[in-house]
gemmi code that builds the backbone of each chain (N, CA, C; Angstrom):
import gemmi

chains = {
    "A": [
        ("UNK", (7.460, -58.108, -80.623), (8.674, -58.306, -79.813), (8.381, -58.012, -78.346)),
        ("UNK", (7.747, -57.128, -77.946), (7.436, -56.469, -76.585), (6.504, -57.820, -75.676)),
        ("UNK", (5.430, -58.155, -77.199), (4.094, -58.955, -76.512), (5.360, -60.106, -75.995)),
        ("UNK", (5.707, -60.450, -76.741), (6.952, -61.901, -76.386), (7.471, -61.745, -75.145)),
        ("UNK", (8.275, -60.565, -75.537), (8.712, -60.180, -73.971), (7.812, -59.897, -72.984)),
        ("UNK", (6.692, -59.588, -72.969), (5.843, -59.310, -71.785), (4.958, -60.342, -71.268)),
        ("UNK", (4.967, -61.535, -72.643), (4.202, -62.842, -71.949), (5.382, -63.894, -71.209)),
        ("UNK", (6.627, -63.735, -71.922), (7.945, -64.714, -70.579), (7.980, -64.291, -69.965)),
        ("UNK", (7.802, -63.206, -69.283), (8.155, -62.134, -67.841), (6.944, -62.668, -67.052)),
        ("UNK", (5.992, -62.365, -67.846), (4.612, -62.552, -67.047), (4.194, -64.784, -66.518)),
        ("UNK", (5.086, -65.104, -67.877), (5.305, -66.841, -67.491), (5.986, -66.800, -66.381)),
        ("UNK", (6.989, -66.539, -65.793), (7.561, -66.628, -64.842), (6.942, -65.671, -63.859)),
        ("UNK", (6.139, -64.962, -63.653), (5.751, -63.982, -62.772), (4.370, -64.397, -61.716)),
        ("UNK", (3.931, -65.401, -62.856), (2.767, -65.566, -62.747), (2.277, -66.394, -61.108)),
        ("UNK", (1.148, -65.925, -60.837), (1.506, -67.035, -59.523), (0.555, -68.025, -59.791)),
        ("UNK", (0.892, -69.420, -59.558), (-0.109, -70.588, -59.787), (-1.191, -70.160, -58.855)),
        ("UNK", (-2.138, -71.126, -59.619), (-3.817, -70.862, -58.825), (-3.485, -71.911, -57.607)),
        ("UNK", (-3.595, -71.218, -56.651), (-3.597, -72.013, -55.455), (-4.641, -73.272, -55.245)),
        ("UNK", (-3.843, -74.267, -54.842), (-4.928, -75.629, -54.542), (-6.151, -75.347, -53.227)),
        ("UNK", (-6.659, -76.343, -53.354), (-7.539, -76.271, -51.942), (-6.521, -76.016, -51.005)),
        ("UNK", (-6.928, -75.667, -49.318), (-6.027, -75.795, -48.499), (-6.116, -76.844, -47.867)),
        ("UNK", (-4.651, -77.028, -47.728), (-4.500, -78.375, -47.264), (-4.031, -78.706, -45.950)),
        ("UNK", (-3.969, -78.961, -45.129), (-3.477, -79.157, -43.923), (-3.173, -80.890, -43.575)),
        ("UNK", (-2.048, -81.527, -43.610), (-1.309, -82.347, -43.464), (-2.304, -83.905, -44.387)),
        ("UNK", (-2.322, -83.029, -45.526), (-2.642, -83.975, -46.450), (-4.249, -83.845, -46.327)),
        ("UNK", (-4.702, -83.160, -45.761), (-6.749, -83.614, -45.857), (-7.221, -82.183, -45.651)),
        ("UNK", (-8.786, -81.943, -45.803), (-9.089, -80.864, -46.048), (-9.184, -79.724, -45.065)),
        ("UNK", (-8.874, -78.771, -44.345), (-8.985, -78.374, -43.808), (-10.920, -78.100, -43.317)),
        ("UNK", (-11.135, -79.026, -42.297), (-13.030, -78.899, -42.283), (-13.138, -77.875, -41.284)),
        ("UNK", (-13.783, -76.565, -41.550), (-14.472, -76.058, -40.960), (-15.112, -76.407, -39.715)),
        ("UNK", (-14.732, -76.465, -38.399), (-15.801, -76.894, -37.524), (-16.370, -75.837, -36.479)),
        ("UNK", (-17.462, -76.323, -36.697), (-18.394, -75.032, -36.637), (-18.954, -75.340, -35.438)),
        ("UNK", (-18.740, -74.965, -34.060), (-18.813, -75.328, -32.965), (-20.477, -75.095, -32.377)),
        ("UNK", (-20.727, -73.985, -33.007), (-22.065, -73.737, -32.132), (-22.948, -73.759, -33.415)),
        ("UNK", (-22.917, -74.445, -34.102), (-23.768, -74.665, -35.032), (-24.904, -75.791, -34.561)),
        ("UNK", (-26.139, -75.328, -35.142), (-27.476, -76.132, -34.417), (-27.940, -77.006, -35.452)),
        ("UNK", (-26.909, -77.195, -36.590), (-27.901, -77.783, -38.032), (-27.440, -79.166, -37.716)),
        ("UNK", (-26.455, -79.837, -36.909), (-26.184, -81.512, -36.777), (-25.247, -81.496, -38.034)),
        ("UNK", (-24.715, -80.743, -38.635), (-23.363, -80.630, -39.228), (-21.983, -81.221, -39.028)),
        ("UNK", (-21.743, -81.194, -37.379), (-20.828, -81.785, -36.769), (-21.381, -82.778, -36.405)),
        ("UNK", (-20.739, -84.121, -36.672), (-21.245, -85.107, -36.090), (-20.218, -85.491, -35.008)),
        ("UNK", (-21.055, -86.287, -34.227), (-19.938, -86.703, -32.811), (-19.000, -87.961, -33.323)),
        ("UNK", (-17.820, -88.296, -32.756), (-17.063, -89.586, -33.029), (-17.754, -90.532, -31.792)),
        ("UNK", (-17.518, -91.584, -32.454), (-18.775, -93.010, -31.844), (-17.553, -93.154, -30.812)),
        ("UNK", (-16.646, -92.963, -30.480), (-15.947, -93.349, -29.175), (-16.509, -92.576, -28.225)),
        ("UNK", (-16.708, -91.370, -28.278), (-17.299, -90.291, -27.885), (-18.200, -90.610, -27.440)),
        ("UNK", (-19.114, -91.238, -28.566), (-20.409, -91.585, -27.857), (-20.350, -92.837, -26.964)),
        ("UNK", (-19.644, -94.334, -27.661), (-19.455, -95.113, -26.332), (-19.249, -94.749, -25.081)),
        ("UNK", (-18.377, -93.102, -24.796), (-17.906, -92.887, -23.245), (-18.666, -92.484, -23.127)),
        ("UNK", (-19.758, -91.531, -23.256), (-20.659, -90.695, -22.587), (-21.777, -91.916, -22.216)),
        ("UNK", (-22.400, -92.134, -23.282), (-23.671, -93.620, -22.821), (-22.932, -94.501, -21.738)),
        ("UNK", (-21.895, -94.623, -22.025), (-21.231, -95.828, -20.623), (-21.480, -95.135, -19.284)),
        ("UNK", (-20.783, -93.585, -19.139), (-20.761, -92.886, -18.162), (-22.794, -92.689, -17.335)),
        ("UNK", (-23.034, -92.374, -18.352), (-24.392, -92.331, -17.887), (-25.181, -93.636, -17.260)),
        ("UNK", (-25.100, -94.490, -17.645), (-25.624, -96.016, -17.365), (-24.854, -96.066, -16.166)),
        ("UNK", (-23.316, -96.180, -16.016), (-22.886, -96.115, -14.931), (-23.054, -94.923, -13.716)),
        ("UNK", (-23.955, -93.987, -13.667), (-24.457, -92.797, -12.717), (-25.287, -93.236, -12.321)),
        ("UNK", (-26.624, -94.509, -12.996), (-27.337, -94.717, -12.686), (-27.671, -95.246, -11.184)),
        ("UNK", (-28.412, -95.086, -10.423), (-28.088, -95.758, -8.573), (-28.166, -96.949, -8.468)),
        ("UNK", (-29.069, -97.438, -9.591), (-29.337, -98.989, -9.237), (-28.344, -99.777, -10.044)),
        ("UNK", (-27.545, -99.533, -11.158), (-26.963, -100.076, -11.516), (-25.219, -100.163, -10.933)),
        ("UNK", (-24.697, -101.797, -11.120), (-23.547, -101.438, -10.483), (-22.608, -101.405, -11.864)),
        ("UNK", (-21.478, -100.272, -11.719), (-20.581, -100.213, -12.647), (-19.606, -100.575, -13.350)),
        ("UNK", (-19.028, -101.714, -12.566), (-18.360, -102.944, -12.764), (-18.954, -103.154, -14.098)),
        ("UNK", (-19.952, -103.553, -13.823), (-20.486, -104.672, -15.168), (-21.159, -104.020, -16.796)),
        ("UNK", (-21.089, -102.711, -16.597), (-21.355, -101.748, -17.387), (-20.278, -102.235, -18.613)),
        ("UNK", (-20.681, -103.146, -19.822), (-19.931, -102.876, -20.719), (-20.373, -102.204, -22.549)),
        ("UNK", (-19.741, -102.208, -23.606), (-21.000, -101.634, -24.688), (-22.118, -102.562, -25.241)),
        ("UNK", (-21.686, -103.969, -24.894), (-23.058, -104.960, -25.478), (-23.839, -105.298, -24.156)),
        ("UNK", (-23.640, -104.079, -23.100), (-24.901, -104.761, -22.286), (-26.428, -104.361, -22.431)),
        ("UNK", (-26.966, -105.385, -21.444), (-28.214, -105.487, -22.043), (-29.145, -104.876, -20.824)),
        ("UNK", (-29.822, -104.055, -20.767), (-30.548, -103.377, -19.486), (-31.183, -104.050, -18.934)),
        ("UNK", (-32.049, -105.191, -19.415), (-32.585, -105.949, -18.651), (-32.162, -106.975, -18.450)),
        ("UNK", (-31.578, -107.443, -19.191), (-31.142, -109.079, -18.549), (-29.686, -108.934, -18.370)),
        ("UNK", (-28.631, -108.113, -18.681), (-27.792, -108.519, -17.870), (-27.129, -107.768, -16.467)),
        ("UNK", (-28.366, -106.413, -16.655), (-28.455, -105.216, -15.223), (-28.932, -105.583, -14.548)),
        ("UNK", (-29.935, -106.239, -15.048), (-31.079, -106.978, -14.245), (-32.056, -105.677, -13.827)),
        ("UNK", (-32.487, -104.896, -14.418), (-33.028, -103.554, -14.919), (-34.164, -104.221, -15.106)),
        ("UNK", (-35.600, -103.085, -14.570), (-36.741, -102.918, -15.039), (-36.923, -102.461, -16.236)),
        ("UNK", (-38.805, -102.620, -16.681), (-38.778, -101.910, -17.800), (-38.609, -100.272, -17.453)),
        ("UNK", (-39.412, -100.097, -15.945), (-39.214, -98.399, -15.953), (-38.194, -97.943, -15.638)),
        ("UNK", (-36.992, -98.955, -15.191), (-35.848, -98.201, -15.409), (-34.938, -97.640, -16.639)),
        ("UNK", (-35.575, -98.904, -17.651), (-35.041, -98.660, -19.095), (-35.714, -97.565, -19.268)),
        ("UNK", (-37.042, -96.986, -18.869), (-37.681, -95.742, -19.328), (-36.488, -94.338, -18.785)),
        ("UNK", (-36.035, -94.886, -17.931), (-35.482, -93.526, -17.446), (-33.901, -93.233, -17.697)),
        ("UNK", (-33.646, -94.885, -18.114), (-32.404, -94.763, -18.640), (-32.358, -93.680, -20.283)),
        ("UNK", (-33.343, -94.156, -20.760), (-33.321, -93.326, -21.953), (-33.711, -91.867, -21.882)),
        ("UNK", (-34.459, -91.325, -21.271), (-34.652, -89.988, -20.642), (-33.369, -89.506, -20.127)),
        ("UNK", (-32.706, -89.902, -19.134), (-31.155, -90.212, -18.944), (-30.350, -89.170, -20.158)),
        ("UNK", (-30.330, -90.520, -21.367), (-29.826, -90.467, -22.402), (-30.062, -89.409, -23.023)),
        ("UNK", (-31.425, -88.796, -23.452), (-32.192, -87.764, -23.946), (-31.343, -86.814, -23.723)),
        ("UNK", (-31.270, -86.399, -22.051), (-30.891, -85.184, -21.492), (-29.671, -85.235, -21.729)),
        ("UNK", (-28.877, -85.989, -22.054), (-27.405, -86.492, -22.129), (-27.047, -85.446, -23.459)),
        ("UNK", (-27.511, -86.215, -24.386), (-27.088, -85.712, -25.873), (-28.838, -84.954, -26.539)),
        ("UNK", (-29.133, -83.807, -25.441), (-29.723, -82.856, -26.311), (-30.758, -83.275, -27.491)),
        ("UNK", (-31.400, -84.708, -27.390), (-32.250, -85.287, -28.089), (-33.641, -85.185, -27.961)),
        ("UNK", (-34.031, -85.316, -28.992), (-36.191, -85.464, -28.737), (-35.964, -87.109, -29.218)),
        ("UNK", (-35.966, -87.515, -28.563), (-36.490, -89.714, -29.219), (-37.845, -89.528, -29.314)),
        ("UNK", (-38.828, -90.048, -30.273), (-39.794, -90.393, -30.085), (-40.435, -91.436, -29.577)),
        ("UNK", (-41.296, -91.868, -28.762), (-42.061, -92.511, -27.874), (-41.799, -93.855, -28.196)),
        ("UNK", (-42.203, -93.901, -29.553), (-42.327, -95.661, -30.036), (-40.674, -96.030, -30.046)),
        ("UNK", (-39.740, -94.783, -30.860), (-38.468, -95.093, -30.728), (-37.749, -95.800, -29.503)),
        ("UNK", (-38.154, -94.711, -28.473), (-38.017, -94.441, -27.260), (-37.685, -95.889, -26.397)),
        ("UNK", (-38.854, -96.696, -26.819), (-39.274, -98.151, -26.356), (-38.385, -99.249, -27.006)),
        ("UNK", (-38.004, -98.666, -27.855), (-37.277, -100.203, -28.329), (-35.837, -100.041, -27.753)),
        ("UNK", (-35.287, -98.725, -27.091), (-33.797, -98.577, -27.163), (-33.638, -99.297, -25.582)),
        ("UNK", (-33.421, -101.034, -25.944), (-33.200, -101.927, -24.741), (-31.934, -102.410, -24.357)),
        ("UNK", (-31.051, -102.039, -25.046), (-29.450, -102.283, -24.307), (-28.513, -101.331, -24.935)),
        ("UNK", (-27.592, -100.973, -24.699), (-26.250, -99.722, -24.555), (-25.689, -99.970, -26.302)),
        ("UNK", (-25.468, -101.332, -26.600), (-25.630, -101.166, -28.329), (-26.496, -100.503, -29.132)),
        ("UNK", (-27.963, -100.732, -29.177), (-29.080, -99.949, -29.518), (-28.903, -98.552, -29.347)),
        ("UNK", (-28.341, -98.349, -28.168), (-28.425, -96.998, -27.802), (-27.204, -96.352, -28.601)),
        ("UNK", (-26.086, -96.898, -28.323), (-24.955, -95.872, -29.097), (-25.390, -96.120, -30.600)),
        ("UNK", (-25.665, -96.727, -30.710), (-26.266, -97.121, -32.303), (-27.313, -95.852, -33.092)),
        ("UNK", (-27.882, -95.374, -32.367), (-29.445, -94.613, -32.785), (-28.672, -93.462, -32.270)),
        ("UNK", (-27.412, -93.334, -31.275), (-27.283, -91.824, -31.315), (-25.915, -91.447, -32.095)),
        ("UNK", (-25.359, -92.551, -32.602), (-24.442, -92.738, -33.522), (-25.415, -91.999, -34.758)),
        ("UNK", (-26.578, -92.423, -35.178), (-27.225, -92.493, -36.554), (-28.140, -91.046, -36.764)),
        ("UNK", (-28.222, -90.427, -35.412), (-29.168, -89.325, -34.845), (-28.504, -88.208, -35.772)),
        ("UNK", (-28.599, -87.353, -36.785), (-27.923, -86.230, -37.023), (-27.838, -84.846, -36.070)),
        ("UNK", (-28.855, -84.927, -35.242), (-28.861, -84.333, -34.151), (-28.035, -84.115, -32.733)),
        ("UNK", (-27.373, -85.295, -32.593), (-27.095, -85.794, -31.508), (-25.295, -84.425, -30.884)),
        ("UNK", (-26.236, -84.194, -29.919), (-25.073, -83.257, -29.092), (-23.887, -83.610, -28.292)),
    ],
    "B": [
        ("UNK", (-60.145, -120.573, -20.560), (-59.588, -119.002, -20.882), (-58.027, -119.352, -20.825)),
        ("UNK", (-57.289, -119.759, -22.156), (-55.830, -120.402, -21.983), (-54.966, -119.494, -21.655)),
        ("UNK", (-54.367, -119.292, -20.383), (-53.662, -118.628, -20.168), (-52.365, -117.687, -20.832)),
        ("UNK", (-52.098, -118.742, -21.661), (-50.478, -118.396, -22.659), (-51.118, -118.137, -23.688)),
        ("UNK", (-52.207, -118.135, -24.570), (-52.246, -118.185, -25.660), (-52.201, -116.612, -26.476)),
        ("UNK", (-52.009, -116.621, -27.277), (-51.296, -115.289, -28.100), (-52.215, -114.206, -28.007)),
        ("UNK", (-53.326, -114.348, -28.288), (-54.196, -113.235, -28.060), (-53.624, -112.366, -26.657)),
        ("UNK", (-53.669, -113.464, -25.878), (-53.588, -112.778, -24.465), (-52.090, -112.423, -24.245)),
        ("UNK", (-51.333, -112.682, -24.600), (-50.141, -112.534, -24.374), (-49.746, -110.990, -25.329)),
        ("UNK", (-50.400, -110.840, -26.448), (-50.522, -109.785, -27.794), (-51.295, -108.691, -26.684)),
        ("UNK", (-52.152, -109.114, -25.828), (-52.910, -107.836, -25.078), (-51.921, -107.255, -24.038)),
        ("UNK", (-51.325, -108.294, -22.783), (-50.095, -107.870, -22.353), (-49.418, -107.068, -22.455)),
        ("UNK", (-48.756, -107.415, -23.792), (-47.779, -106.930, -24.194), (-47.962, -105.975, -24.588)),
        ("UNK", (-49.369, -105.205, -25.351), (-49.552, -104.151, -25.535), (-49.530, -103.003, -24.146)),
        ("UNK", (-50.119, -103.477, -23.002), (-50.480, -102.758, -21.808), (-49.169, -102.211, -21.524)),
        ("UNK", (-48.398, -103.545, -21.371), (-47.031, -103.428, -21.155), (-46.690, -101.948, -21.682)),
        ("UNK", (-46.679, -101.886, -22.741), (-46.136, -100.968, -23.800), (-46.730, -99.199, -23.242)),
        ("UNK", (-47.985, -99.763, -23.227), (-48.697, -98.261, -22.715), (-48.360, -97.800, -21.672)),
        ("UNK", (-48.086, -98.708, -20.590), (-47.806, -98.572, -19.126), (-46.008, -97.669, -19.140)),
        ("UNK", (-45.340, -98.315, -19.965), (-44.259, -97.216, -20.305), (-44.051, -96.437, -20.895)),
        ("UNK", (-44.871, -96.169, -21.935), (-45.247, -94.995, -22.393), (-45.802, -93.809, -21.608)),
        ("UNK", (-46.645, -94.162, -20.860), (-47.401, -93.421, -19.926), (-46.106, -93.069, -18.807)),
        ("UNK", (-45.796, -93.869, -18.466), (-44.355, -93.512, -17.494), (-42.968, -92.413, -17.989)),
        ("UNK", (-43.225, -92.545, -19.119), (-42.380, -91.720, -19.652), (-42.679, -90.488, -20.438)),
        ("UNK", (-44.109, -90.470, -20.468), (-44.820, -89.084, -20.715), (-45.090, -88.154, -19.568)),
        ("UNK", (-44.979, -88.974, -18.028), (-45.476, -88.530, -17.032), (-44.309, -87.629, -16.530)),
        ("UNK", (-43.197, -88.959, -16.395), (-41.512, -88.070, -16.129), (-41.338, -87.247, -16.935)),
        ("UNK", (-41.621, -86.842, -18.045), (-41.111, -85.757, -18.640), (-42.145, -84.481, -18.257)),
        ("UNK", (-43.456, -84.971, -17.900), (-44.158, -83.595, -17.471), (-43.547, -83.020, -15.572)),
        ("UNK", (-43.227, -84.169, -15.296), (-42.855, -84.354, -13.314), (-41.795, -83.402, -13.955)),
        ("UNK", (-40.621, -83.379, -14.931), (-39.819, -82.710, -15.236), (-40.072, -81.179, -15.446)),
        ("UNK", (-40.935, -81.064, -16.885), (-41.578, -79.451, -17.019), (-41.890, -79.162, -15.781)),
        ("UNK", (-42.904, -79.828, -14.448), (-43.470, -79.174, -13.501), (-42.237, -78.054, -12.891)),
        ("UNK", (-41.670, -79.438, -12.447), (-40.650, -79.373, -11.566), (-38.995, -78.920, -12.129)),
        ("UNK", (-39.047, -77.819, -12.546), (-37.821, -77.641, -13.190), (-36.649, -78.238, -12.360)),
        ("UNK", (-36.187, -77.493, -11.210), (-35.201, -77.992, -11.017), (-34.596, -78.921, -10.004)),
        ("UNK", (-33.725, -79.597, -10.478), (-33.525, -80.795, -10.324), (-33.978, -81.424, -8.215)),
        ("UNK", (-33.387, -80.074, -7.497), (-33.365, -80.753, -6.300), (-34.912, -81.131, -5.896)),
        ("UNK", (-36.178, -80.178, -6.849), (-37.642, -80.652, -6.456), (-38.207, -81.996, -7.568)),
        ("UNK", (-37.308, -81.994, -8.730), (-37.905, -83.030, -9.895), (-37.362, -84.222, -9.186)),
        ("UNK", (-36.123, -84.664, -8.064), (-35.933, -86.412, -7.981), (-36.983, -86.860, -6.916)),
        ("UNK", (-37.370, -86.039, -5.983), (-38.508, -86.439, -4.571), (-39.651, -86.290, -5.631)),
        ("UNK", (-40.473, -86.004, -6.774), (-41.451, -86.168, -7.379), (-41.533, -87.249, -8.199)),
        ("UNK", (-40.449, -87.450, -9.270), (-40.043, -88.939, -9.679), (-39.968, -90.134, -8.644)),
        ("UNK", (-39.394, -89.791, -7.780), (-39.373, -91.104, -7.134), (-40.947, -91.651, -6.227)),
        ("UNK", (-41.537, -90.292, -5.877), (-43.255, -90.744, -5.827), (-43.869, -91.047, -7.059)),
        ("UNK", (-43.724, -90.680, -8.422), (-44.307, -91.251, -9.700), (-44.238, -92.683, -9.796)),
        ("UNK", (-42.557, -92.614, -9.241), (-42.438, -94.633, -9.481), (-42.616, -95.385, -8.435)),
        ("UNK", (-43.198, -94.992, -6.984), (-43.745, -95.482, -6.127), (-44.970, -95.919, -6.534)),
        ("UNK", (-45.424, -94.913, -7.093), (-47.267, -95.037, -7.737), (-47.615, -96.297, -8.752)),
        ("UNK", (-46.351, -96.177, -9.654), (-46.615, -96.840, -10.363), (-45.897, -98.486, -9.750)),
        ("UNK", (-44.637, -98.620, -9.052), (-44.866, -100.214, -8.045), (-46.006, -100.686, -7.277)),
        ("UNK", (-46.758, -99.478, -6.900), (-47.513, -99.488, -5.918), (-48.651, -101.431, -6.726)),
        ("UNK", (-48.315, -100.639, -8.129), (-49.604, -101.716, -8.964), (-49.426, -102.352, -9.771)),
        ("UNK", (-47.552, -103.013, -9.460), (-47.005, -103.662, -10.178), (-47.400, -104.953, -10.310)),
        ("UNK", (-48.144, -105.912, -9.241), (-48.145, -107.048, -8.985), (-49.774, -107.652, -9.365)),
        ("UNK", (-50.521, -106.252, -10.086), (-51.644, -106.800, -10.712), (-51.611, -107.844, -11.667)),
        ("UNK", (-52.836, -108.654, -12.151), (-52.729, -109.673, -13.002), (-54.083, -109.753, -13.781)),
        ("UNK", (-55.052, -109.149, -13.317), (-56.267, -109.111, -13.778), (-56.244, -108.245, -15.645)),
        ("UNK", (-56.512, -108.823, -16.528), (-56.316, -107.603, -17.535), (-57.193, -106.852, -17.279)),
        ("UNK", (-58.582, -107.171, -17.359), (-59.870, -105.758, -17.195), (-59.084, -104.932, -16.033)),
        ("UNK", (-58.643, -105.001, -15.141), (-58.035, -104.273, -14.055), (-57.045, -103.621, -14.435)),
        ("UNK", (-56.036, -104.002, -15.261), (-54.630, -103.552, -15.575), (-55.466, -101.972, -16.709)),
        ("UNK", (-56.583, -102.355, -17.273), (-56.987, -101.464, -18.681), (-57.829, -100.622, -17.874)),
        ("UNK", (-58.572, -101.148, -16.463), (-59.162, -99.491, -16.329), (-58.313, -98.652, -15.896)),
        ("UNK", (-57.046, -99.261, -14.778), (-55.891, -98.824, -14.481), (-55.228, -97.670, -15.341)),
        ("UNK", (-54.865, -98.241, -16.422), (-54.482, -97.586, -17.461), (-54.850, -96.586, -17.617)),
        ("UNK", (-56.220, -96.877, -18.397), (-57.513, -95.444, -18.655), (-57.271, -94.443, -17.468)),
        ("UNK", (-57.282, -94.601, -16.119), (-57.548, -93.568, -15.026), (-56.082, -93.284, -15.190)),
        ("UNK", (-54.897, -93.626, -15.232), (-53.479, -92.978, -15.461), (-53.322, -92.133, -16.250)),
        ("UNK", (-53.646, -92.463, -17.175), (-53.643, -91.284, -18.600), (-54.487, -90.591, -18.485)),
        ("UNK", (-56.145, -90.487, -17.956), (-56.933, -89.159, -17.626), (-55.950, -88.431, -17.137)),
        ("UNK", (-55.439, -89.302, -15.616), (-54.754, -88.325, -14.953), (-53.536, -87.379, -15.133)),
        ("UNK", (-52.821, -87.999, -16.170), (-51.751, -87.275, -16.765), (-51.921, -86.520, -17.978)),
        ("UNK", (-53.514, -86.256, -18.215), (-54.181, -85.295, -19.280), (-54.138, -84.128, -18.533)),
        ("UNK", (-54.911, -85.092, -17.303), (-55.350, -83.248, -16.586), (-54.362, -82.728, -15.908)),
        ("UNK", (-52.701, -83.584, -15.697), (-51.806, -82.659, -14.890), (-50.922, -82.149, -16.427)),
        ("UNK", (-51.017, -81.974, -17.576), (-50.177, -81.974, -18.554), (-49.546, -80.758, -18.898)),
        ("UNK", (-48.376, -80.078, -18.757), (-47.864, -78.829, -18.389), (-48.286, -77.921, -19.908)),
        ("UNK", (-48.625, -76.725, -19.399), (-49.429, -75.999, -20.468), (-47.813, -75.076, -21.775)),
        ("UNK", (-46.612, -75.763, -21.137), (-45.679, -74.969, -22.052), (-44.439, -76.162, -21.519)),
        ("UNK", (-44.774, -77.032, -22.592), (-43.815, -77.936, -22.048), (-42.505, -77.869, -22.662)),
        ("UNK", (-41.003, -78.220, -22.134), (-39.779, -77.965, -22.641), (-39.599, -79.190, -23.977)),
        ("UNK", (-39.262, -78.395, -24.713), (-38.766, -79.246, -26.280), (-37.822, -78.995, -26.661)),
        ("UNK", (-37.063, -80.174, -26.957), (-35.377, -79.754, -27.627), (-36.295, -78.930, -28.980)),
        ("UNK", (-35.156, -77.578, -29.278), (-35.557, -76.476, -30.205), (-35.835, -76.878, -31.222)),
        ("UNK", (-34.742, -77.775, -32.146), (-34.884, -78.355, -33.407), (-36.041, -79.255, -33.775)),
        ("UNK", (-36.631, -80.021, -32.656), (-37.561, -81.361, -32.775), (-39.102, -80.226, -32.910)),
        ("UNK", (-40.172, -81.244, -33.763), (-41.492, -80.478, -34.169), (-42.085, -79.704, -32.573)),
        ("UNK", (-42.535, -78.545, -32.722), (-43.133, -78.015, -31.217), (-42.192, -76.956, -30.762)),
        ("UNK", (-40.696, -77.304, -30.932), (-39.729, -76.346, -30.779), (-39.532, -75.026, -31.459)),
        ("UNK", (-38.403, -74.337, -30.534), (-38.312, -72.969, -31.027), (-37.712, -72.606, -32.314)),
        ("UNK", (-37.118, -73.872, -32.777), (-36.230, -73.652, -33.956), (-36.777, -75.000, -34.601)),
        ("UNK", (-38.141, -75.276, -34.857), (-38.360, -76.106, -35.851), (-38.938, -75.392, -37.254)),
        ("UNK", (-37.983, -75.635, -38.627), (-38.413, -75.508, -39.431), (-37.796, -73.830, -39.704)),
        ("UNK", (-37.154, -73.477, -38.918), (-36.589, -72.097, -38.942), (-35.683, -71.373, -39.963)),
        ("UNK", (-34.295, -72.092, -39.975), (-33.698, -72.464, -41.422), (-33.727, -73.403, -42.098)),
        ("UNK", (-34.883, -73.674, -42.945), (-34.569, -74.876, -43.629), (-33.433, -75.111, -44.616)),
        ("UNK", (-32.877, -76.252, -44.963), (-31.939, -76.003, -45.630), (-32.022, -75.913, -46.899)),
        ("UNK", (-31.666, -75.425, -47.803), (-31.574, -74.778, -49.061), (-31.916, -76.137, -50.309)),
        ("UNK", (-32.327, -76.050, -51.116), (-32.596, -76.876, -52.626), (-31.378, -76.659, -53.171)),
        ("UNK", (-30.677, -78.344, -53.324), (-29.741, -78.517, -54.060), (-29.194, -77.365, -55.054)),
        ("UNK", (-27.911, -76.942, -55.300), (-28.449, -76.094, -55.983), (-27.991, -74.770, -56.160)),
        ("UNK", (-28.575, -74.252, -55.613), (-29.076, -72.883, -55.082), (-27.421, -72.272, -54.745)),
        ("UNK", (-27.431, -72.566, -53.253), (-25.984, -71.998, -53.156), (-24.657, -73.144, -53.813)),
        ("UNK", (-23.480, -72.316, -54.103), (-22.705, -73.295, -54.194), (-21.743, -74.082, -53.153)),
    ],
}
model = gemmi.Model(1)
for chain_id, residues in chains.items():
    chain = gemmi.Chain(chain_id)
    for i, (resn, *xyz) in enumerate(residues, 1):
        res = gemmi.Residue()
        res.name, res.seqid = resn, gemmi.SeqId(i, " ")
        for name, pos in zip(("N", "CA", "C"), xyz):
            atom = gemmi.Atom()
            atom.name, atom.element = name, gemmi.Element(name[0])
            atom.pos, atom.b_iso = gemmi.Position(*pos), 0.0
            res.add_atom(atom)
        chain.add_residue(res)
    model.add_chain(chain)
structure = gemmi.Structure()
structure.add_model(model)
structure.setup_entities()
């Protein structure tokens, strides 16, 4: 008689196992600001403004014409050693090591947000 | 000696390749030298003087000893503690925490 009575008391007493937490329907993610593991990844708008901004700092280039499918050499009308320094540029931009051979192929502002879109590294 | 033909155009294009490579191994040491910024842009901008200076060559044997004496030269100026993002191989934090085998934690 008691157990009866002490398991309905305890049915109603009981507190449900709490769900994940939720915050307006999705998971609440941890973001871990000074974390060095590439955990946080950047949003690619993010990255379109920063690569735009940078290409457009450049001296020789004019900014007008700076858009995301341009092309460093043919439609900046950009050297190859400027593309070298555009990507060094870039490097210092978002906290990257590119490697050399990489380095060489990244020839217009698509390529580029592209590889630092894909970079798990990328700052 | 056909001017266009692929061999020669395959050699080019390789020089090509080295010649920016080399340009961009050099700026990054003009960089280590020269930490900060107001002495690293008057050194860059003599690096890429140097290198217009011998833009308008055409000879290949010329363009390859060219080459060869660039890269000696950027052997023997090559900074003895050069700056590396931490995470990338050479860095201060390569290989430091690796991350864990599936697994392991939950």
């Amino acid at each position: 008689m008691a157990s009866v009575l002490r398991s309905s008391i305890l049915r109603h007493t009981r507190v449900p196992i709490s769900t994940t937490l939720t915050l307006n329907e999705s998971k609440l993610i941890a973001v871990r600001s000074m974390s060095s593991y590439g955990d946080v990844h950047l949003d690619k708008q993010e990255v379109i403004g920063r690569v735009l901004d940078v290409v457009k700092s450049f001296p020789k280039v004019d900014p007008s014409k700076v858009t995301p499918d341009v092309h460093f050499q043919k439609d900046l009308g950009l050297d190859s050693l400027d593309n070298v320094e555009i990507v060094m540029a870039l490097e210092d931009e978002f906290k990257l090591e590119i490697p050399d051979k990489e380095a060489d192929k990244i020839d217009s502002c698509h390529l580029a947000v592209e590889y630092i879109d894909n970079h798990p590294m990328a700052g | 000696m056909s001017v266009a033909s692929a061999s020669y155009l395959a050699r080019r294009a390789a020089q090509k390749e080295r010649v920016r490579i080399l340009y961009r191994r050099a700026l990054k040491d003009t960089l280590n030298w020269a930490v900060h910024r107001h002495l690293f842009y008057p050194d860059a901008d003599a690096l890429r003087e140097k290198f217009e200076a011998n833009r308008s060559v055409d000879d290949i044997e010329t363009i390859d000893r060219m080459i060869a004496a660039g890269e000696a030269t950027h052997n023997k100026w090559r900074h003895p503690d050069p700056y590396i993002v931490p995470w990338a191989p050479g860095g201060s934090k390569f290989c430091r925490n690796p991350t864990p085998p599936e697994g392991v934690i939950d």
